[in-house]
C-alpha positions in Angstrom: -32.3 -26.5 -1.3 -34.6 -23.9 -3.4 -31.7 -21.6 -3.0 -29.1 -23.7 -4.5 -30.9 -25.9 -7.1 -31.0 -23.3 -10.2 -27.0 -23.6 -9.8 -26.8 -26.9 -8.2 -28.7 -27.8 -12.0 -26.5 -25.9 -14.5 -22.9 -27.2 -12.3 -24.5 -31.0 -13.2 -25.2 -30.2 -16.6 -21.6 -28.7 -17.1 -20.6 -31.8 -16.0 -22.5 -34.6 -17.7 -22.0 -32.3 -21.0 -18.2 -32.5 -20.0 -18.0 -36.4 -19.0 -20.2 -36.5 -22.7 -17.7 -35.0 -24.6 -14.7 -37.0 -23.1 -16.9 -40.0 -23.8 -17.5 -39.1 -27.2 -13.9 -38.1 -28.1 -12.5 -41.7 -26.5 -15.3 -43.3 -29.2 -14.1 -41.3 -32.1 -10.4 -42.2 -31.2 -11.0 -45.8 -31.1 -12.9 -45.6 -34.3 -10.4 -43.7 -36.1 -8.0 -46.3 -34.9 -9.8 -49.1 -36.1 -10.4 -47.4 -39.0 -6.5 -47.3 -39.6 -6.1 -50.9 -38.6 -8.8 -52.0 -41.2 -7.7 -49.9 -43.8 -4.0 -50.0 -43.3 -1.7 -47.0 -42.5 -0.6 -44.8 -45.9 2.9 -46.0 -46.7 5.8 -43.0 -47.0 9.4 -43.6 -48.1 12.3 -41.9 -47.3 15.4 -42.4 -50.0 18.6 -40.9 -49.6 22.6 -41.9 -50.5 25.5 -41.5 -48.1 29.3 -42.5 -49.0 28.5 -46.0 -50.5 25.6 -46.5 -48.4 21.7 -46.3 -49.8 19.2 -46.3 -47.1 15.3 -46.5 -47.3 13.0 -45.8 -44.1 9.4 -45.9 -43.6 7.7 -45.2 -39.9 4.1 -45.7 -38.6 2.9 -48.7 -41.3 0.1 -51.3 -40.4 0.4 -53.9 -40.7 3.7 -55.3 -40.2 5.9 -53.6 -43.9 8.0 -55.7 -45.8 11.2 -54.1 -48.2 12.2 -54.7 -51.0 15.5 -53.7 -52.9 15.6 -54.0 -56.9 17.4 -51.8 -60.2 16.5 -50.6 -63.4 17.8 -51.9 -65.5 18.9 -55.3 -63.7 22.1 -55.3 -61.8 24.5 -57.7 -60.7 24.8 -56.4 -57.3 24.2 -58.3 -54.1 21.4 -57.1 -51.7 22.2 -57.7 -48.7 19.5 -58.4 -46.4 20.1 -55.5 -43.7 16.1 -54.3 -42.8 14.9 -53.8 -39.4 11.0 -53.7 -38.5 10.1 -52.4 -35.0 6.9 -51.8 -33.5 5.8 -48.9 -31.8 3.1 -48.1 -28.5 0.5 -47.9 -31.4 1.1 -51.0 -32.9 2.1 -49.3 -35.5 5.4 -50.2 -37.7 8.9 -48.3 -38.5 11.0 -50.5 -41.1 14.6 -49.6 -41.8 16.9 -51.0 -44.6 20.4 -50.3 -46.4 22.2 -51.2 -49.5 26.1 -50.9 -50.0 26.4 -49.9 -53.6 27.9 -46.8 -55.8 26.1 -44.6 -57.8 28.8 -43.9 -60.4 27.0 -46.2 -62.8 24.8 -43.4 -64.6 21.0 -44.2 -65.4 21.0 -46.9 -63.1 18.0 -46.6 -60.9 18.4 -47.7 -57.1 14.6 -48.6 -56.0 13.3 -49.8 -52.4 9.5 -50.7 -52.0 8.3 -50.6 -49.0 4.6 -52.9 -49.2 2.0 -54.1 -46.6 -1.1 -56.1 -47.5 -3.3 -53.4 -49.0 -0.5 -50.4 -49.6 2.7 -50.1 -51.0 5.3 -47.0 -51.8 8.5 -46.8 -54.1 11.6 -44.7 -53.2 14.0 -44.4 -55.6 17.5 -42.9 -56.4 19.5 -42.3 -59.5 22.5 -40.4 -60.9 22.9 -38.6 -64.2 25.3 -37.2 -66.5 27.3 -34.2 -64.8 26.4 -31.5 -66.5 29.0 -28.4 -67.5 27.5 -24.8 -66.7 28.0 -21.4 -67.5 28.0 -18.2 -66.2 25.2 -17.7 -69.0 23.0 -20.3 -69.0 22.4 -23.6 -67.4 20.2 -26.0 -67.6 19.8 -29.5 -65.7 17.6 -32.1 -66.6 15.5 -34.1 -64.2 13.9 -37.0 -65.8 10.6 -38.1 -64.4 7.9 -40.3 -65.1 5.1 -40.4 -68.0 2.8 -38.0 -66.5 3.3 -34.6 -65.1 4.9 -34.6 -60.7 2.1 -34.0 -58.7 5.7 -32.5 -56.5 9.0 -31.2 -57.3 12.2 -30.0 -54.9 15.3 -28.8 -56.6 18.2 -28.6 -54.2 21.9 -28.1 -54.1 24.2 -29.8 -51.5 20.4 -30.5 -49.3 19.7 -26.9 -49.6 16.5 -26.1 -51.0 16.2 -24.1 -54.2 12.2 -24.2 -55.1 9.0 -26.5 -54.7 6.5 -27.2 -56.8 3.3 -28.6 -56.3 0.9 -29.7 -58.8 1.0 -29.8 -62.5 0.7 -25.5 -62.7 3.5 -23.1 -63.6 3.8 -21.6 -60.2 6.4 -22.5 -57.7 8.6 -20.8 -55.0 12.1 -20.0 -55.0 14.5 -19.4 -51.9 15.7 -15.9 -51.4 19.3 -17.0 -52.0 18.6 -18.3 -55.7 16.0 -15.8 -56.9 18.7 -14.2 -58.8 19.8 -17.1 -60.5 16.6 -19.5 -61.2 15.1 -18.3 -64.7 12.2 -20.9 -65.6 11.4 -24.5 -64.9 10.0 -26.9 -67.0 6.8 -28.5 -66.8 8.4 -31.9 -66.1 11.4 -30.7 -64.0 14.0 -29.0 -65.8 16.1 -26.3 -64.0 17.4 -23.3 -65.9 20.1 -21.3 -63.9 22.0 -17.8 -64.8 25.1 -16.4 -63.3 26.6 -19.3 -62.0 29.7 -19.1 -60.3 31.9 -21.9 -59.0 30.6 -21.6 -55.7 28.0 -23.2 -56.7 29.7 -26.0 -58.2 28.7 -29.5 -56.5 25.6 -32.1 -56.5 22.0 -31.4 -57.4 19.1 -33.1 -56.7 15.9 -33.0 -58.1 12.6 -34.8 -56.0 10.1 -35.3 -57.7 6.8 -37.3 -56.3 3.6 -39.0 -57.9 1.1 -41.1 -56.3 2.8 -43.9 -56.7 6.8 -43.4 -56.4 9.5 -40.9 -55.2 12.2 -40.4 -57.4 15.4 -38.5 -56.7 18.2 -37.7 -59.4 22.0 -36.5 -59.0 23.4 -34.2 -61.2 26.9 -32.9 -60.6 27.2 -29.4 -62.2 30.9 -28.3 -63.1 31.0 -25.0 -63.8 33.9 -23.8 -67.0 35.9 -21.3 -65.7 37.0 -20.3 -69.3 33.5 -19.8 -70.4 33.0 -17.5 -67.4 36.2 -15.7 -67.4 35.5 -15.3 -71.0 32.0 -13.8 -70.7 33.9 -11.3 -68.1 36.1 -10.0 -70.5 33.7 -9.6 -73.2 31.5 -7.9 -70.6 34.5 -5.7 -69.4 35.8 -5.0 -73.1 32.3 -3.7 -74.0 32.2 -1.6 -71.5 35.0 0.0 -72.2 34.8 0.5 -75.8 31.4 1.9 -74.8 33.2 4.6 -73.0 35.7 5.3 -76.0 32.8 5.7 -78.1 31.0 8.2 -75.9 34.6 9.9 -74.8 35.4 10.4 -78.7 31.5 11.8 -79.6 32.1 14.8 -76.9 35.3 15.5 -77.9 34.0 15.5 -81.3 31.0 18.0 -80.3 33.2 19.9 -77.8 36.0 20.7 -81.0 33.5 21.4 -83.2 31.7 24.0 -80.9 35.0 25.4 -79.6 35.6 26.2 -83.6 32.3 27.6 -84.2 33.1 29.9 -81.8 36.6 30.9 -82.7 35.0 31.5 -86.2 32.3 33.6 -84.9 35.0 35.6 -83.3 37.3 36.1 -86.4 34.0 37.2 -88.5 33.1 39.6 -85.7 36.8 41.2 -85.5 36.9 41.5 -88.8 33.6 43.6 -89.7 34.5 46.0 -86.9 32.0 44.5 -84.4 32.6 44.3 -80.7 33.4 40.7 -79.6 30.5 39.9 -77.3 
């Protein structure tokens, strides 16, 4: 027993250290989940458009969500009461709704708001002007709220092009458009060179604040004569660059070529040797 009770000791206190630390994480689970439960979940949105179908999503809500559709400014649309709520292991809440309607009308702002008793989130959706690029210079708006995005996401065709985060001048640009993205503004604003049209289509810009998500369209169509155009000039100035260096070294080249056939006639005729 004497021989044993030094490790006999420590194997115990491994263990009640180990069934304390199970004991304490189980406590700090269930306080963290009544925590949640008291407080309420944090409400996120998910917005997106496809075809003639709007849908709005929001997953692990407490308590049980409600959604709600609306426009700015009103519309005369029908909204069609299509949301799902389903409850999860957790007790926790996924809602799901859709909206048959066209975002042709430009302006028109497509909102869902997903709310509970203490929380509630905005997701919204709405298309612009299309906007005609360059191979220059383009620019495309993305119109936000009063105050500075604490977030911003610029894509084309779901394809990110940067983020933003915060209300600084820093950001991060995807290898594929780091040739093309020239500056954006500190509310939004894209500004795009050498624009080709392969990258004609639909842009999006995200942008987020504490209280609402708010994504716009922009289809950018991209004028071939304005781009052929800037080719030619580019290809005409090179080329009357050329002439103009051509004609300067034939200028030089004739004049040194009859400097020396002078020095040559001066030399024969004093009697010198031609060197």
């Amino acid at each position: 027993m004497k021989l044993c009770s030094a490790p006999c000791e420590m194997t115990c206190y491994r263990i009640r250290i180990t069934r304390i630390d199970s004991t304490m994480c189980l406590v700090i689970v269930i306080f963290l989940w009544i925590l949640t439960i008291s407080r309420g979940a944090p409400v996120k949105v998910s917005i997106q458009h496809v075809g003639n179908r709007i849908t709005c999503s929001s997953e692990g809500i407490y308590p049980e969500p409600e959604l709600t559709w609306s426009t700015r400014p009103p519309s005369k649309v029908s909204f069609k009461n299509t949301t799902t709520v389903e409850q999860t292991k957790q007790q926790l809440y996924n809602i799901n709704g859709s909206l048959i309607a066209s975002l042709n009308e430009t302006d028109r702002v497509y909102s869902c708001t997903v709310s509970t008793q203490r929380n509630r989130r905005r997701a919204s959706l709405r298309q612009l002007p299309s906007v005609t690029g360059s191979f220059t210079e383009t620019t495309i708006p993305c119109p936000s709220f009063n105050t500075s995005p604490t977030s911003l996401i610029w894509r084309f065709l779901n394809r990110a092009i940067l983020e933003k985060t915060g209300s600084g001048s820093n950001y991060t640009v995807s290898k594929e458009w780091k040739q093309h993205v020239k500056a954006v503004s500190e509310l939004g604003s894209l500004t795009l060179l050498g624009l080709s049209s392969e990258k004609e289509g639909i842009y999006t810009c995200e942008i987020s604040n504490v209280e609402e998500m708010l994504i716009n369209y922009t289809i950018i169509q991209i004028s071939q004569g304005n781009t052929y155009m800037t080719i030619i000039a580019i290809t005409a100035g090179v080329v009357v660059l050329i002439c103009i260096l051509s004609s300067v070294c034939l200028v030089l080249y004739c004049r040194r070529k009859r400097g020396q056939q002078e020095n040559s006639m001066t030399a024969s005729e004093s009697g010198e040797p031609n060197i």
